[in-house]
C-alpha positions in Angstrom: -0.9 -2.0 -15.1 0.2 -0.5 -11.6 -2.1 0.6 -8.9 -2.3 4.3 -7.9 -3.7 4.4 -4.1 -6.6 7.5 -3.4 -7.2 8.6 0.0 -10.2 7.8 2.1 -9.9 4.3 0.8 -9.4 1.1 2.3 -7.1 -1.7 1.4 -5.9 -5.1 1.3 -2.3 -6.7 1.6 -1.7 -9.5 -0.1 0.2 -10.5 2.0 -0.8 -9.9 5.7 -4.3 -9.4 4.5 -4.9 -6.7 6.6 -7.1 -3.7 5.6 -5.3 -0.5 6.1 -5.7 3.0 5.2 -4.2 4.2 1.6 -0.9 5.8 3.7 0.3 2.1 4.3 0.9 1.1 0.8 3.6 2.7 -1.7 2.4 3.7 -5.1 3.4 1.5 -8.3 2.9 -1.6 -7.4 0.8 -4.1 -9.6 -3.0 -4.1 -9.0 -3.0 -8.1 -8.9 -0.3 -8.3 -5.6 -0.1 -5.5 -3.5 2.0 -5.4 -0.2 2.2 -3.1 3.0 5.3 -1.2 3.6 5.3 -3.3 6.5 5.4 -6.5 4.5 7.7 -5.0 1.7 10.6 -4.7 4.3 9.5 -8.0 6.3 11.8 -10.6 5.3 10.7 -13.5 2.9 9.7 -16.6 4.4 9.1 -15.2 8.0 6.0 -13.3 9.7 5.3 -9.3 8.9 7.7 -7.5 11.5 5.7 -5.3 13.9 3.6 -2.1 12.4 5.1 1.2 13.6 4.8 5.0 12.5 8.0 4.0 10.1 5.8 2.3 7.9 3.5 5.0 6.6 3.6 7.4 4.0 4.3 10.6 4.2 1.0 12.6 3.4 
């Protein structure tokens, strides 16, 4: 089962654990581990890379 993200909504990275607006995640992904686009192009094994307006969705 995948998640589909709604506006207004508010929610949580799996991986970062940061709440953020529905324009920070990418659609598809499964509703048990959901990442960021910022943590989706971080590399594995090292800290999210810095949030910037590259890592949003367009609305």
């Amino acid at each position: 089962m995948t998640m589909t993200f709604k506006p207004g909504r508010f929610y949580q990275c799996c991986r970062c654990r940061e709440s953020k607006d529905w324009h920070y995640f990418n659609d598809g992904q499964m509703y048990w581990n959901y990442w960021c686009i910022r943590c989706q192009k971080s590399p594995t094994g090292s800290l999210p890379i810095r949030q910037t307006e590259e890592h949003r969705r367009g609305t």
